[in-house]
N, C-alpha and C positions, 0 to 999 in steps of 0.2 A: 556649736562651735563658737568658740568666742572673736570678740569683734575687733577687730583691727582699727587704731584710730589710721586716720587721712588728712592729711593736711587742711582740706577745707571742712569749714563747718558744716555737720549732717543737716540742718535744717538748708541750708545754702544747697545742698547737692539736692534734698526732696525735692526743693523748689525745680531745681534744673530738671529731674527727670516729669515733672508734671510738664515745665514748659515744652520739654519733647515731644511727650503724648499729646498736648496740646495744639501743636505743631501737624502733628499726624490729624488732630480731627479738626484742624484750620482748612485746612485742604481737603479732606473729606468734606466737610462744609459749604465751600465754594465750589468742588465738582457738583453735588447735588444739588443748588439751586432749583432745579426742578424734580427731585427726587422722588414728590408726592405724585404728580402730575406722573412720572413716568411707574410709576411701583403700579398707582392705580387702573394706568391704561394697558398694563400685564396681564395676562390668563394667567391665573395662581392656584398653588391647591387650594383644597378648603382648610390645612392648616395653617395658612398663612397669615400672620398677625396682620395686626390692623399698623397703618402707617406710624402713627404717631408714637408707638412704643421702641420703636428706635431710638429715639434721642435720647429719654431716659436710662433705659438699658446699656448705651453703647458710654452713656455720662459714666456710670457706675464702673463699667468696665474700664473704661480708661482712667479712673482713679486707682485701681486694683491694680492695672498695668506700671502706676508709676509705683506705686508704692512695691510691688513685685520685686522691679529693679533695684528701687532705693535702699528695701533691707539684703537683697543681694550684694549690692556695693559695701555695705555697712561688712561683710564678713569680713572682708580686704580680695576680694578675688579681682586676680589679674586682668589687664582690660582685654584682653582675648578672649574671655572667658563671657563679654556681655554681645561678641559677635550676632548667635542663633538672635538674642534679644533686639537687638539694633536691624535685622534682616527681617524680623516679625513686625516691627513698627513700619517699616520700607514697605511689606508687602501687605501691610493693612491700610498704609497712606496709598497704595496706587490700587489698591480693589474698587474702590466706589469711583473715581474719572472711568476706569475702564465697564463698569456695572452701568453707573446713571447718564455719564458724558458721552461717553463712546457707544452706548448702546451691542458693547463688545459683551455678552453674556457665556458664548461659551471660552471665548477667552481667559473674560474674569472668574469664571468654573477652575480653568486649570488653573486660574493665580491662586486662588482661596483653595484648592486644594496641596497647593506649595505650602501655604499661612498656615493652614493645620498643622502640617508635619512640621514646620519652625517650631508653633506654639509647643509643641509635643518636647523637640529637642530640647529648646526654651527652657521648661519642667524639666527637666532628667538633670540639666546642668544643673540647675538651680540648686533640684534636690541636694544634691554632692553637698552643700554650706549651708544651705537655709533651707528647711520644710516649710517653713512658712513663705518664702518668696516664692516656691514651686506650688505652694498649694494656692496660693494666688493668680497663679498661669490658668485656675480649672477652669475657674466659671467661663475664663474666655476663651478658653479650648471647647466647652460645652455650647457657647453660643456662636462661634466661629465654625464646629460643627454644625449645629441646626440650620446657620446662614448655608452655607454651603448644600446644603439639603433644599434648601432653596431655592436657590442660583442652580441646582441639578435639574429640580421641577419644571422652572422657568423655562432652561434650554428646552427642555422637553415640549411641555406645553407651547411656546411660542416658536 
């Protein structure tokens, strides 16, 4: 599909949806303050990664998420159309206060199970103008799955 220009500068809009994502893991950030402390004091399975591979992983993903968007907005699609996307940011910024802060696990179960089926939506929209803004939705549909497999364990075990 070819690209619709926009009145503002495409590097000025990338910028803006990083600062979004960014926004979403400011706040994941300061919920978890004790994040290690509480991950570690969980009965886990045994395939539970080790703490520290979060921050790198969920680094990568939230750079894949803004760019997702970014070449999404670059087709020209209407801004109704980045709803599923702005609801997936919503319900990834409120999983970890509800997972680390709140110690609400089966709670944050049924939230990240909501985030799957956005991230999913997310992708199908996307698909419609960009294959590559949709195929950018994977890695973090794959690892918002495994979390979720997780946060299943958890409830279980504890």
């Amino acid at each position: 599909m070819t690209t619709v220009h926009r009145s503002a500068p495409a590097p000025l809009v990338l910028a803006g949806f990083v600062a979004a994502v960014a926004v979403v893991a400011a706040v994941g950030s300061l919920a978890a303050t004790q994040s290690r402390a509480v991950y570690s004091g969980l009965t886990q399975p045994p395939w539970a990664p080790p703490s520290w591979l979060f921050g790198p992983v969920w680094t990568v993903l939230y750079l894949l998420i803004a760019l997702s968007g970014w070449l999404f907005w670059r087709t020209g699609a209407p801004r109704r159309e980045f709803g599923w996307y702005a609801a997936g940011l919503a319900l990834n910024m409120a999983w970890t206060p509800l997972f680390f802060a709140a110690g609400a696990y089966t709670v944050a179960l049924v939230e990240i199970l909501l985030l799957d089926a956005v991230i999913v939506a997310t992708a199908l929209v996307f698909r419609r103008r960009s294959a590559a803004a949709a195929a950018l939705q994977l890695p973090y549909l794959a690892w918002t799955l495994f979390a979720t497999a997780l946060n299943a364990a958890i409830v279980v075990l504890n």
